[in-house]
Steps between C-alpha positions, in 0.01 A plus 500: 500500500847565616655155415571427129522153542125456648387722248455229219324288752287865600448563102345095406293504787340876401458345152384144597282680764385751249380244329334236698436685837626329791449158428765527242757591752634132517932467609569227202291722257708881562806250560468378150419838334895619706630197419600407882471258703214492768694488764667867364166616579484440812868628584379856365103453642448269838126450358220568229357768748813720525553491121153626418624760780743588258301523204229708623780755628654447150151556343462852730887623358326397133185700595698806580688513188181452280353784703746722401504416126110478554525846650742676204238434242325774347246299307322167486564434167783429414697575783305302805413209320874440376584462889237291575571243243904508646344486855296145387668298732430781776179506393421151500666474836270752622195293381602174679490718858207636350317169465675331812432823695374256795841455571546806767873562344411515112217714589679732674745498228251526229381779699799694483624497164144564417535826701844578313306435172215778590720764615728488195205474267198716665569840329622312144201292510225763664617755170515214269144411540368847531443453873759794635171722632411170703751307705312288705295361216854424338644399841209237535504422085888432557393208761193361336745467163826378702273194689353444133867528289620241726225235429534563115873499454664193425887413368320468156278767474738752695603664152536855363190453290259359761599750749450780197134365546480472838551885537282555202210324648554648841502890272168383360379423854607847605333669166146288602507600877583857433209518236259309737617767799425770238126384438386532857 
């Protein structure tokens, strides 16, 4: 996003977006929340389709700085799950292309922030949960969780004490599955 004045028109329609999915991406609604005019909006955007342009390549800059955070963390707890709850409007973003991934743009999108998430996290999560002998059963654990994490997560529930159980549940998991591997 190179120009500052579309930005708070960029930044309403990630939140309103984040939020409600596409249907929430109305021109009176993000022109109330800049307090502008609609026809502002479409001086800086000719149409509804060439903003959501814009916020999915807004949401991909987003998803490449929450990789790299993602990717400096040395543990879950305490370190992951603080970005995560400052990523929440990422995150929920992310869950709206997730659940309108018939849309061939959000699901490519979804896609490939998804892909930025695994490669900063694989090695952080795979030692985390005991699974550093066996990457492909962490690689495919990683998807199985992402797909579930994003039909859990909600703006109220997306909190540093739900997500404390999240991972605790998903440790559990781990525990059970290595203990049921063990007993054949």
């Amino acid at each position: 996003m190179n120009d500052a004045i579309k930005l708070p028109w960029v930044e309403a329609g990630y939140h309103l977006f984040a939020e409600h999915g596409p249907k929430g991406l109305k021109v009176e609604v993000i022109a109330r929340h800049v307090n502008k005019s609609k026809s502002s909006f479409y001086h800086h955007f000719s149409d509804l389709e060439v903003f959501t342009e814009e916020l999915l390549f807004f949401h991909m800059h987003r998803a490449k700085q929450v990789a790299e955070l993602e990717r400096a963390c040395k543990t879950i707890v305490p370190e992951l799950l603080n970005v995560l709850v400052d990523a929440k409007t990422d995150l929920l973003f992310n869950r709206q292309l997730r659940i309108h991934r018939d849309t061939p743009a959000f699901k490519k999108c979804f896609e490939q922030s998804n892909e930025l998430a695994s490669q900063a996290l694989m090695n952080l999560w795979a030692t985390e949960l005991g699974l550093a002998d066996n990457q492909k059963l962490a690689g495919l654990l990683f998807k199985l969780v992402m797909d579930n994490f994003y039909l859990q997560i909600s703006e109220r529930n997306l909190t540093y004490p739900w997500l404390l159980n999240y991972f605790a549940e998903l440790g559990t998991m781990v525990e059970e599955m290595k203990k049921a591997e063990a007993t054949y």
